[in-house]
Every structure is written in C-alpha cells, then in structure tokens.
C-alpha positions, 0 to 999 in steps of 0.5 A, spaced: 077 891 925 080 894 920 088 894 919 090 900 922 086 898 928 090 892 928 097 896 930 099 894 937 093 889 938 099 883 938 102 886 944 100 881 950 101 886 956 099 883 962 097 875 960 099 870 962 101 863 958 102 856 959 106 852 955 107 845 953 113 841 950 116 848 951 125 846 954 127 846 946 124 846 939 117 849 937 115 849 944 121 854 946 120 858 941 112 859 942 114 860 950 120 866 948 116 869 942 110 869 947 115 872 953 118 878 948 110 879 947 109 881 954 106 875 957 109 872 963 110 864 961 109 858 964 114 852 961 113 846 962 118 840 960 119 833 962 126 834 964 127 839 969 134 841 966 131 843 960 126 847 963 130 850 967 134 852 961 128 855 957 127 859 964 133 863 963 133 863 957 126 867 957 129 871 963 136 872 960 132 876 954 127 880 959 121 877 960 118 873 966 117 865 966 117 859 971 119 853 970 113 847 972 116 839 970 111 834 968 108 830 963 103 831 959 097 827 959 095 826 966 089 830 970 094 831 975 100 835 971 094 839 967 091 842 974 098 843 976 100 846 970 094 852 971 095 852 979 102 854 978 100 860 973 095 862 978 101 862 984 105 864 981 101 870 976 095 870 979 091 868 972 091 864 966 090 867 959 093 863 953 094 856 953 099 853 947 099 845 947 105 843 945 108 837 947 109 831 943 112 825 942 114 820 936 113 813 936 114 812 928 112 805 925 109 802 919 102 799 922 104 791 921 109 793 927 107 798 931 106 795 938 100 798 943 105 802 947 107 805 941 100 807 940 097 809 946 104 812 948 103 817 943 096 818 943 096 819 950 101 825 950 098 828 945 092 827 944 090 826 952 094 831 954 091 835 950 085 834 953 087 834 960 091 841 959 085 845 955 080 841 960 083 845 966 085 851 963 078 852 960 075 852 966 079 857 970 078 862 964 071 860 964 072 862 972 075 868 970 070 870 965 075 874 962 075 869 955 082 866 953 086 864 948 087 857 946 092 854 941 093 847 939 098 843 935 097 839 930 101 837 924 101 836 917 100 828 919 094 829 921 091 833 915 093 828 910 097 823 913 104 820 913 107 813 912 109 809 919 105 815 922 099 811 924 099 813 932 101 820 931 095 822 925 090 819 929 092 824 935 094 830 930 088 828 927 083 828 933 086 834 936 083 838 930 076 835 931 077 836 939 079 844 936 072 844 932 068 842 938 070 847 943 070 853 938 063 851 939 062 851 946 068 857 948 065 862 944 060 864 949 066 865 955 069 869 949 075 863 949 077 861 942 081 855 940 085 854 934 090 849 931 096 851 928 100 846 923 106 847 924 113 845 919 120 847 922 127 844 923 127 841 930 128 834 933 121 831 929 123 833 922 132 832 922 130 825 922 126 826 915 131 824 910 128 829 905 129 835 909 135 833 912 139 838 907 135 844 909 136 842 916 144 841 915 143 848 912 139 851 917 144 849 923 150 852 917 146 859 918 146 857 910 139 861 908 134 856 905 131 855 897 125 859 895 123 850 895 123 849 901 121 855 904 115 855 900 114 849 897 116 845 903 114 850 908 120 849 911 124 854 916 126 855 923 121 854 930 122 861 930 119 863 924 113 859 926 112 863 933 108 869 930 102 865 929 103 863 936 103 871 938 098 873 933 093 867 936 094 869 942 093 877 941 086 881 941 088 882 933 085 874 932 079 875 937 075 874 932 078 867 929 076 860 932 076 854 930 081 854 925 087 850 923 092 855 920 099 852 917 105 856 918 112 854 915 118 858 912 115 863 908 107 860 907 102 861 911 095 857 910 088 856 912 086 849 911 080 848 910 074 844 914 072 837 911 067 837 907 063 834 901 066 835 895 061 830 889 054 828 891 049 824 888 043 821 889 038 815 888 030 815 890 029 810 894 036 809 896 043 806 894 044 798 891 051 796 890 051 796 883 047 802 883 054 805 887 058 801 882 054 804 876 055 812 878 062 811 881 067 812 876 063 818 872 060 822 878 065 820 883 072 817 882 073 824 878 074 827 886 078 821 889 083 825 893 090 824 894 093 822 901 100 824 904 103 831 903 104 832 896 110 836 892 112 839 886 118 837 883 124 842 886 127 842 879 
C-alpha cells in the first residue's frame, strides 16, 4: 500500500474497542483518540468514578463509550470484558491492554506480593483479556487488532523494577507468539513502548522538571522530546489509532516506541557475536575467546542518555 492509499485508512468507522486501564493517563488517552477514530470503546478501570468519567468525557467529545469495572487478571473480568462490548455493540474488534500497577523496590526487599501483584495485573491480565478477546475475533472471522503495552523497563530494564520488567518483558515475548498463531484469523498483535507524563513516570526524579512543565502547559526542550522521548499521553494515542486501523494490517508482532517527538521500531533480540569450537566448548576454551570475540559486543542494561548539555 502505497502513501496515497494510506489516506483515510486510519478511520476506525464502525469498530469497536476494548480498552484497559483506561480512567486517566495513557489508557484514557488511547480510549479518547480511539472514540474521536470513530470506534465505540469500552472503558474499563478499577474505579467506578474514574471510569464513569472517562465515559463522559469520550461522549462529551462526540463519541460512544460505556463503562465496565474490574481488575484485570482474572478470566472472569476479561470475559466480561468482551461480553460487555458484544451487549452493548454487537462485536469486537480492538483490544488495547493497558492496565498496570507499580510495586518498585530493589530486589533484596521486594516481597512476593510485590512481585506477584505486578505480575498478575500485568502480565496476567494481559493474557486473560487477549485470551477472550482472540477467541471472539477468531468466532467472528473478521480478523482483529491487538495492542499491548509494554514499556522501556521491559526492553533494558530498570533499577527496582524487578517485577515490572519481568511483566513488560513477558508481554512482548507473549506478542511474538500470538503473531504467530493469529496471523491466519488476519489479527494481528503489536506492542507499544510507551513514554509519557502520567501517575508512572511524575515519580521519576529526572523527569519531574518536564513534568512540572508539561502540567505548566510550558512547551518541553527538544532533550526530553527526542533524547528522552518525553510527552503527553496524548502524543502517544496515534499509534494506538494507527495499529488499530487498515493502514497497519500488515504490521504484526513488533514492538514499536513512541514518545514526544520519537518514534522507533525496536528490534527483535538477536545474536549479535558468534564463534565456534569443534568438538564443543571447555571453560577455558570460553575463556580464551571471550575477551577478543566476545567482551567487544557486551551490551549495556538500563536506558542509556546523552548528556542535555
């Protein structure tokens, strides 16, 4: 498809949405940008205020939404979840996995609730939501959009993030998987690796000067739109509407960031130095290759950032 094609393939017309962790920051912002598409949305929050706010707030801008509480991670949530839309819109068509939690700690003082909460909202929930939502795409043999969010923790990781890396992490590898299995339903799944002002990041205190800006209506520096891929949720939303729409039908099983003013593909791991040994490797065999053909390759862990000035 060509660029002149692609015009007016970003409208969602007629589809209907389901979207997670969508009362206020990012998820808001996917299920807003998704509505003003021309999808009717499902919201879904664990707060029946927020929720009911995002609702009005959708509808307040001209487009339909209803409002379905529940936590993310069990079955039960996730088939109501896509028995709500199919009640209350007669199908299913996009499904944005959003909802997440944050239980930071460094390693040595992380508790197993901590991890397992975390793990089970996002990573579970994940799995439960696009479970149900798949099989009612596959029954509707319309194909379908997929979208999940995964995060740059989850790319390179992050100190005291030990639970929320391992879920980010897993979603991705999930991503992969069901490319593989939905691309003949025509569904495809995608990640996004999201950067933005909300309740996740204000806490961060390198970022709180662009948040405190952002909340100003201060415009950013070109650093922390490019260098630090940091915006608005709303900056973020059109990839969500893009991924969604018959212009990405093509596109599956990526991980693709968005933040500010960047935009990235982010590759697929791969082995990046090889070597090889007849009759098979000794430890000092691995020792006597490993400074010249290997150390030179080491990657780096953590987000890495130039100096701003």
């Amino acid at each position: 498809m060509d660029r002149a094609d692609m015009v007016g393939t970003t409208s969602l017309a007629g589809k209907v949405a389901i979207v997670t962790g969508a009362g206020r920051g990012l998820g808001l912002a996917y299920a807003r940008a998704l509505a003003g598409a021309g999808a009717a949305v499902v919201v879904n929050d664990v707060d029946d205020e927020t929720a009911g706010a995002a609702v009005d707030a959708i509808k307040a801008d001209g487009g339909q939404a209803v409002a379905h509480v529940g936590a993310v991670g069990a079955s039960e949530v996730a088939d109501a979840l896509v028995s709500r839309a199919d009640d209350e819109f007669g199908r299913l068509d996009i499904l944005v996995t959003n909802a997440g939690i944050l239980r930071d700690t460094v390693l040595w003082k992380m508790s197993d609730d901590d991890f397992d909460a975390v793990i089970r909202v996002h990573l579970r929930g994940t799995f439960t939501c696009v479970r149900a939502a798949a099989t009612r795409m596959r029954e509707q043999g319309e194909g379908g959009r997929i979208i999940c969010v995964g995060s740059p923790t989850g790319q390179v990781g992050n100190f005291g993030q030990t639970n929320y890396a391992a879920a980010k992490a897993g979603i991705v590898g999930m991503v992969r998987t069901w490319a593989l299995e939905l691309g003949r339903a025509n569904i495809t799944v995608n990640a996004i690796i999201p950067v933005a002002a909300t309740g996740m990041t204000e806490t961060v205190p390198f970022l709180k000067p662009f948040v405190d800006a952002l909340q100003a209506g201060e415009p950013l520096p070109a650093y922390a739109r490019r260098e630090l891929s940091f915006g608005s949720p709303d900056e973020v939303a059109g990839l969500v509407v893009f991924l969604s729409s018959a212009a990405a039908g093509e596109v599956s099983g990526q991980a693709i960031g968005l933040g500010g003013d960047r935009l990235a593909l982010w590759s697929h791991p791969s082995e990046i130095a090889l070597a090889f040994a007849d009759g098979g490797w000794t430890a000092d065999s691995i020792a006597a290759a490993w400074q010249e053909q290997f150390a030179p390759h080491l990657q780096r862990v953590g987000q890495q950032f130039p100096e701003p000035y």
